[in-house]
Gaussian input, Z-matrix of N, CA and C with variables (Angstrom, degrees):
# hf/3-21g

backbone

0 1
 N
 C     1     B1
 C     2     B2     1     A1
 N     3     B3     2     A2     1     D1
 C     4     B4     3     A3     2     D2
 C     5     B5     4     A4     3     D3
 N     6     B6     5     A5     4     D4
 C     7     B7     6     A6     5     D5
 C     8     B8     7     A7     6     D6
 N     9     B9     8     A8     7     D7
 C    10    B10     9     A9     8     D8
 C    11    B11    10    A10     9     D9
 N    12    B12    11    A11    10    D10
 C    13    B13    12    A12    11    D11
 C    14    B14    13    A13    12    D12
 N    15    B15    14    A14    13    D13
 C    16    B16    15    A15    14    D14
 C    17    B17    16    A16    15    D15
 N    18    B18    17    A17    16    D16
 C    19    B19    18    A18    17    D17
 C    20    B20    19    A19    18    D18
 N    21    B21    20    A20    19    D19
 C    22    B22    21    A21    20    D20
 C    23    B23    22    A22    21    D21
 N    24    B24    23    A23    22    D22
 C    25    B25    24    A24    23    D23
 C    26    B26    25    A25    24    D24
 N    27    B27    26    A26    25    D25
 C    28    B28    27    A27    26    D26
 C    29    B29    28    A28    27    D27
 N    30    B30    29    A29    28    D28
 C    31    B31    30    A30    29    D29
 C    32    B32    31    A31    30    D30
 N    33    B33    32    A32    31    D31
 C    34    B34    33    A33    32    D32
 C    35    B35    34    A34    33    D33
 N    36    B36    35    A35    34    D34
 C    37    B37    36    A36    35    D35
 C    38    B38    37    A37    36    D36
 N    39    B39    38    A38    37    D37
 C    40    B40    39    A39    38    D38
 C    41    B41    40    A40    39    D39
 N    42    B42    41    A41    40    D40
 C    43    B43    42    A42    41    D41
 C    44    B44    43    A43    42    D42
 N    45    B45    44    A44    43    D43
 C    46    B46    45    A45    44    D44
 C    47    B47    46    A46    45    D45
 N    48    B48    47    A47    46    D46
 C    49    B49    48    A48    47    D47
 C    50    B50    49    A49    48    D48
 N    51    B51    50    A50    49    D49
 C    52    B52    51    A51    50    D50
 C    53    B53    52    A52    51    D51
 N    54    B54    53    A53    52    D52
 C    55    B55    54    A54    53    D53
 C    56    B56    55    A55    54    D54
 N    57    B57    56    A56    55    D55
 C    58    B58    57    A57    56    D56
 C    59    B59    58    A58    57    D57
 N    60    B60    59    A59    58    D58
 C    61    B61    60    A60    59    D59
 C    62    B62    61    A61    60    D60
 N    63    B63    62    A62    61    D61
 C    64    B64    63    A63    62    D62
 C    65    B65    64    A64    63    D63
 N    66    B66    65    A65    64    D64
 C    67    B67    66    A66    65    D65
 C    68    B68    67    A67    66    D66
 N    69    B69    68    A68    67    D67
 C    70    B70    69    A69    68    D68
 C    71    B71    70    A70    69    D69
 N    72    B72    71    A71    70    D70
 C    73    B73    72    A72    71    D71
 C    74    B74    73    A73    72    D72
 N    75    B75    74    A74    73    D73
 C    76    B76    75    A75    74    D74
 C    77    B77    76    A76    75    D75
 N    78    B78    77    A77    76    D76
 C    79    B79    78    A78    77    D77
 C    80    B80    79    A79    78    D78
 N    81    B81    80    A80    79    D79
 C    82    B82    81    A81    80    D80
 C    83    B83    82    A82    81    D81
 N    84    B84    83    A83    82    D82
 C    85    B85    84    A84    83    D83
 C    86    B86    85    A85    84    D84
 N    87    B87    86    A86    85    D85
 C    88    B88    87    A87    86    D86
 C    89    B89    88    A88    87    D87
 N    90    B90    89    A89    88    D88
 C    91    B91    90    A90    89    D89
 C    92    B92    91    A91    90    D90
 N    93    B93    92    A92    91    D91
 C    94    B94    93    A93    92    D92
 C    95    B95    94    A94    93    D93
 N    96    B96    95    A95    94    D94
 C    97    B97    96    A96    95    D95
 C    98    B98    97    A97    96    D96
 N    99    B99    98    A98    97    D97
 C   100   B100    99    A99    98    D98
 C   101   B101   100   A100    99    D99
 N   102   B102   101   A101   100   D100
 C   103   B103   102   A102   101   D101
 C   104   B104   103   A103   102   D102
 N   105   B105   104   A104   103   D103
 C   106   B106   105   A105   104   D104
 C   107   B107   106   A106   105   D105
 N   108   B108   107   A107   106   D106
 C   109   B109   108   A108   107   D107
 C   110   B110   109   A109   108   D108
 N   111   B111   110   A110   109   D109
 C   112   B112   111   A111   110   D110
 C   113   B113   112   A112   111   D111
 N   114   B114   113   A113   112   D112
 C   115   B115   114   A114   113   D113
 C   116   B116   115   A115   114   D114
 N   117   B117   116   A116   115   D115
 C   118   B118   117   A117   116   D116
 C   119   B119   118   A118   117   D117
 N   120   B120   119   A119   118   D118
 C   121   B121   120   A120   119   D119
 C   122   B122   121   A121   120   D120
 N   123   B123   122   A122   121   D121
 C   124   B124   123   A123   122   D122
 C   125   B125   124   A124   123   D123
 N   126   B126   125   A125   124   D124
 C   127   B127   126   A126   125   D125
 C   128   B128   127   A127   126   D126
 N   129   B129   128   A128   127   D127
 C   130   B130   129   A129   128   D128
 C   131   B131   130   A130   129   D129
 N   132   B132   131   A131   130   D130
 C   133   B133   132   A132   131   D131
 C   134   B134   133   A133   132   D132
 N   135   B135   134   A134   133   D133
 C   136   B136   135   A135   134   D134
 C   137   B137   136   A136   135   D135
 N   138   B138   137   A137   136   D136
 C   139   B139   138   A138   137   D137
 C   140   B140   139   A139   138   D138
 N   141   B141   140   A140   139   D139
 C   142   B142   141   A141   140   D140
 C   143   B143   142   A142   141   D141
 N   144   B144   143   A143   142   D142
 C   145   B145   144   A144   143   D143
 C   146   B146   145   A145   144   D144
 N   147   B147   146   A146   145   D145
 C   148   B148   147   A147   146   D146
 C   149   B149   148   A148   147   D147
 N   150   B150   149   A149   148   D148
 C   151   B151   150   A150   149   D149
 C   152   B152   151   A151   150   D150
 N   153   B153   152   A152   151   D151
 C   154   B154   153   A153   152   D152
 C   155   B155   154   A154   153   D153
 N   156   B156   155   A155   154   D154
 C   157   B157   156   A156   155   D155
 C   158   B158   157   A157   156   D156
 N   159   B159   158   A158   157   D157
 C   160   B160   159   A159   158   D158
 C   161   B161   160   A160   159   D159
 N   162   B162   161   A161   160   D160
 C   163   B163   162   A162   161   D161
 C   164   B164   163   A163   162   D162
 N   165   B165   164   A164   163   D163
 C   166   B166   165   A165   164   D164
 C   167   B167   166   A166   165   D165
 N   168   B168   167   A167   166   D166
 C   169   B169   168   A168   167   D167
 C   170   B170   169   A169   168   D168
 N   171   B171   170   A170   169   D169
 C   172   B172   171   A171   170   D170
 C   173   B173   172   A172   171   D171
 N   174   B174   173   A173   172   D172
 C   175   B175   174   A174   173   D173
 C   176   B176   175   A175   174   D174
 N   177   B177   176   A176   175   D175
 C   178   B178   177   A177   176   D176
 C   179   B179   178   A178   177   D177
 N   180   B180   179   A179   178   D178
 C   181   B181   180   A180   179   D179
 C   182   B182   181   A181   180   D180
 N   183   B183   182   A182   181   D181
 C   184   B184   183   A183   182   D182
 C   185   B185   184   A184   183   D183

   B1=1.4582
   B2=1.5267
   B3=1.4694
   B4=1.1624
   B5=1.6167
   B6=1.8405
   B7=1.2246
   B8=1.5316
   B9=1.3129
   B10=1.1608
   B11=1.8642
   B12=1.6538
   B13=1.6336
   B14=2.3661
   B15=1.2342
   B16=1.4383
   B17=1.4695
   B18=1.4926
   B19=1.1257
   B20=1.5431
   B21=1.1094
   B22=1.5544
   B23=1.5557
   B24=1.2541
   B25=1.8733
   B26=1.4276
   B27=1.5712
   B28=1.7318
   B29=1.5932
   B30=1.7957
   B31=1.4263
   B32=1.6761
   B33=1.6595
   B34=1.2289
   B35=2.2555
   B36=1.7258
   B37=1.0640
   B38=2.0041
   B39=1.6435
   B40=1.8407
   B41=1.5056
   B42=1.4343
   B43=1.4688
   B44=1.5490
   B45=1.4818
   B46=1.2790
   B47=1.5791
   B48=1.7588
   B49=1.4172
   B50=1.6338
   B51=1.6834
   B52=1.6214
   B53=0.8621
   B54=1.5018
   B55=1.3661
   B56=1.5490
   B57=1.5547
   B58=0.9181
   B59=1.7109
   B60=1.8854
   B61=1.0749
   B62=1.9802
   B63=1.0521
   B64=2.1179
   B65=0.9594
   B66=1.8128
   B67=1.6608
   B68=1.4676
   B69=1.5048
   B70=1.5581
   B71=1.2872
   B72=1.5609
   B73=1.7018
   B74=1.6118
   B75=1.4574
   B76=1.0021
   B77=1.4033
   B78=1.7139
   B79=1.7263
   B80=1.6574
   B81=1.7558
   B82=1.4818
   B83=1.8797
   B84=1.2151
   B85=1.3465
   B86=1.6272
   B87=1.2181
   B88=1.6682
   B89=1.7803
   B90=1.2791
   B91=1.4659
   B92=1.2319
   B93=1.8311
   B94=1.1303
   B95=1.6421
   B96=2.0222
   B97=1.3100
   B98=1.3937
   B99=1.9785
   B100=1.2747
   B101=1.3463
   B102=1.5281
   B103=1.0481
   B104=1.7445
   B105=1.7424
   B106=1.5432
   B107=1.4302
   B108=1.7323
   B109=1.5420
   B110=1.5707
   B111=1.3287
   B112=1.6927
   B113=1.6103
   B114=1.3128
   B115=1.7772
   B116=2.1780
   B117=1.3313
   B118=2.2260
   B119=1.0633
   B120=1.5721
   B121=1.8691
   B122=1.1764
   B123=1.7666
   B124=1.0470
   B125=1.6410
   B126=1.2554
   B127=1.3313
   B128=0.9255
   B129=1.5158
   B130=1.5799
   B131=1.4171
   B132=1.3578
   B133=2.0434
   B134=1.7073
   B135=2.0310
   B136=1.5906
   B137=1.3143
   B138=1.5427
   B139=1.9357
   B140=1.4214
   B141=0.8600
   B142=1.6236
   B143=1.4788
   B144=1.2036
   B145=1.2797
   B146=1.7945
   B147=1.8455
   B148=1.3320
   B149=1.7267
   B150=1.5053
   B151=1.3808
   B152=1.6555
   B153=1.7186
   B154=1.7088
   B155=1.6759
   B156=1.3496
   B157=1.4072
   B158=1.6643
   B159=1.2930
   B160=1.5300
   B161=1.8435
   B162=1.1238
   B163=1.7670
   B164=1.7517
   B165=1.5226
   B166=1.5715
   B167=1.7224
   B168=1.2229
   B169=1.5557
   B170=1.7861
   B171=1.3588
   B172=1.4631
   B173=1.9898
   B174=1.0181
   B175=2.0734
   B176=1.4334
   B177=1.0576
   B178=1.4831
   B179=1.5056
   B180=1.7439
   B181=1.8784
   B182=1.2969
   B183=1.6620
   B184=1.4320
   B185=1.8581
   A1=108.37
   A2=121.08
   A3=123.44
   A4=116.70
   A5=110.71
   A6=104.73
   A7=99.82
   A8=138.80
   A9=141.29
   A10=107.41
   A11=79.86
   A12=86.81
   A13=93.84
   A14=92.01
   A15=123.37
   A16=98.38
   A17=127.15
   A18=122.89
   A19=118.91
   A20=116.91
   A21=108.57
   A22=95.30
   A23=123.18
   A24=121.07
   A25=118.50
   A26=98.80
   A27=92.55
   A28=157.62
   A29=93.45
   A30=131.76
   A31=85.28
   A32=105.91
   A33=149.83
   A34=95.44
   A35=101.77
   A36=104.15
   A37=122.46
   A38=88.87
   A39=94.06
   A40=111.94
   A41=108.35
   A42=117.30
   A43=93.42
   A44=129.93
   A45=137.54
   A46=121.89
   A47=84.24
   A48=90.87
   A49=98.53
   A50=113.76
   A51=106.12
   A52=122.87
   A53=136.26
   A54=114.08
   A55=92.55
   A56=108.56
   A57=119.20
   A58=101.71
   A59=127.43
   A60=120.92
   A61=102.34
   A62=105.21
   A63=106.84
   A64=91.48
   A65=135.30
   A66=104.90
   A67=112.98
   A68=115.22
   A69=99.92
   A70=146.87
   A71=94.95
   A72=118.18
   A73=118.16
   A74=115.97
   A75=120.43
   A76=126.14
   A77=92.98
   A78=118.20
   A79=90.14
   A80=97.75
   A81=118.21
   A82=114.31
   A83=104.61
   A84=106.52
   A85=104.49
   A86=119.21
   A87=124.15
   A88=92.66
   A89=81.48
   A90=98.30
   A91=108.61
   A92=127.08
   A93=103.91
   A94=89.64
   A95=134.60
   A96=133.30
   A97=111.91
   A98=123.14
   A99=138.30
   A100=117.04
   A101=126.62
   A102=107.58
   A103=154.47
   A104=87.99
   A105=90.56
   A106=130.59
   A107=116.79
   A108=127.67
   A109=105.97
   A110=119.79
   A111=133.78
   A112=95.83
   A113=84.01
   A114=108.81
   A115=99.99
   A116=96.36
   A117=82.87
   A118=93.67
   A119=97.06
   A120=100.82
   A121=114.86
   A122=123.28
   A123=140.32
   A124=97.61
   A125=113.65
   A126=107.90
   A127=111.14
   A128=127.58
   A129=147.91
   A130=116.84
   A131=83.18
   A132=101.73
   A133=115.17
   A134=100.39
   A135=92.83
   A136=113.68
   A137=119.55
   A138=121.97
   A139=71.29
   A140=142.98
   A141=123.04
   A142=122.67
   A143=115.71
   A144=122.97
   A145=74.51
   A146=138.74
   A147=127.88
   A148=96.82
   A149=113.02
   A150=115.36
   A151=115.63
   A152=93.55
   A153=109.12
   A154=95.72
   A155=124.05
   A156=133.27
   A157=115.42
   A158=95.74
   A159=99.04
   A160=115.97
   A161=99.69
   A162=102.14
   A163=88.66
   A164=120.73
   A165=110.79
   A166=100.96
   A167=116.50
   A168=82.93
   A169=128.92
   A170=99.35
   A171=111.08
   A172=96.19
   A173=85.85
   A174=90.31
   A175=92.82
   A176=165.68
   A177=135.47
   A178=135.15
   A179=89.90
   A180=95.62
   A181=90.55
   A182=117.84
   A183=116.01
   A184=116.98
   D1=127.42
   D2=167.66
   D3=-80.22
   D4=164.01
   D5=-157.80
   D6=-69.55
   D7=-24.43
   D8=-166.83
   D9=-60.09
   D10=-24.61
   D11=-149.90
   D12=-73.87
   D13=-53.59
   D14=171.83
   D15=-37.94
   D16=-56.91
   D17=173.74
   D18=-65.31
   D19=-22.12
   D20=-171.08
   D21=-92.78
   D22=-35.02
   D23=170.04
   D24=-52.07
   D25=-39.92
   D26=163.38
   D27=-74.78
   D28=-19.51
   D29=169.19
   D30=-53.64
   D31=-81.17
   D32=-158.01
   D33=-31.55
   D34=-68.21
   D35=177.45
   D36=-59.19
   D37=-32.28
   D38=-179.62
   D39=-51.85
   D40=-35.43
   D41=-146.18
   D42=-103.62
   D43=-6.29
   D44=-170.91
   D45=-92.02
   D46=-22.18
   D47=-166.87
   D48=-115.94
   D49=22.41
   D50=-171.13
   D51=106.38
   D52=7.74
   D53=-167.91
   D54=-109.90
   D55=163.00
   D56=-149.93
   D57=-82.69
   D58=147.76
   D59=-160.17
   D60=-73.03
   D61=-24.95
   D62=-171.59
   D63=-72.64
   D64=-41.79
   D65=-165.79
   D66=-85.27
   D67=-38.75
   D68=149.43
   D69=-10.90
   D70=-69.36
   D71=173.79
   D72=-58.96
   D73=-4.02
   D74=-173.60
   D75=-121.68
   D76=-6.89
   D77=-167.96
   D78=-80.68
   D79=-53.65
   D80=179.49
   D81=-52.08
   D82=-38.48
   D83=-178.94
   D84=84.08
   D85=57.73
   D86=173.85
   D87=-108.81
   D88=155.21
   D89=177.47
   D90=-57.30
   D91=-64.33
   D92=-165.66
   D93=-144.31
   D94=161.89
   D95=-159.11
   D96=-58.27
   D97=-17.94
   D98=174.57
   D99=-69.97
   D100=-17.41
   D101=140.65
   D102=-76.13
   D103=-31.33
   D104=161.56
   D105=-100.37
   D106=25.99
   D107=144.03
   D108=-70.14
   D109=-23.54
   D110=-154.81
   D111=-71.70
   D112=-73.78
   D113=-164.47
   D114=-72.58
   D115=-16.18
   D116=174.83
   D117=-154.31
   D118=69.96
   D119=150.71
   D120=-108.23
   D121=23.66
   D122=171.51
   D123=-81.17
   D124=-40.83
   D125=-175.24
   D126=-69.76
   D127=-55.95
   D128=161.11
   D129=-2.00
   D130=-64.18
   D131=177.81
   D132=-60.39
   D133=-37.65
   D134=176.02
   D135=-57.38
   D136=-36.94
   D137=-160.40
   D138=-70.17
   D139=-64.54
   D140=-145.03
   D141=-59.18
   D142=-15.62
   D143=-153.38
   D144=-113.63
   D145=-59.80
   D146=175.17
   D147=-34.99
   D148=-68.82
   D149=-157.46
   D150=-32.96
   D151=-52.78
   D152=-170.32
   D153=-52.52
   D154=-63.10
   D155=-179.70
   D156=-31.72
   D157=-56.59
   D158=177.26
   D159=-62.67
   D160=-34.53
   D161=-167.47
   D162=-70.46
   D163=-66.79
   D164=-168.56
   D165=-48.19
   D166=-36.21
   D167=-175.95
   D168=-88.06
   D169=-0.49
   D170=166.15
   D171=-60.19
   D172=-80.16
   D173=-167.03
   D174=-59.67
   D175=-58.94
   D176=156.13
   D177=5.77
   D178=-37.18
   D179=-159.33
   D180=-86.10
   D181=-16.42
   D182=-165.20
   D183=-75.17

C-alpha cells in the first residue's frame, strides 16, 4: 500500500465510523470540508445506505 493509499483508508475509516467531516478535513489538510465530501462521498453514500438499514429496523421492532 502506498502512502497515498494509507491516507485515503484513513480519511475513509474516520469518516466511516462518525467522525465528524471538518475535523477530518483538517487532519487531511484540505482547504475547505467541500473538498473531502468531493473526494469520499463514496463513503458518504455507504452511511447512507447503513443509516437507511438502521432506521427500517428501528420501526420494524415496533
Amino acid at each position: 500500500m502506498t502512502v497515498h493509499g494509507l491516507r485515503h483508508t484513513h480519511a475513509s475509516v474516520l469518516l466511516y465510523k462518525g467522525a465528524n467531516v471538518h475535523s477530518v478535513s483538517q487532519r487531511l489538510g484540505h482547504a475547505d470540508s467541500q473538498t473531502t465530501l468531493d473526494h469520499y462521498a463514496h463513503v458518504l453514500d455507504e452511511m447512507k445506505e447503513r443509516d437507511e438499514s438502521i432506521a427500517v429496523n428501528i420501526y420494524n421492532s415496533y
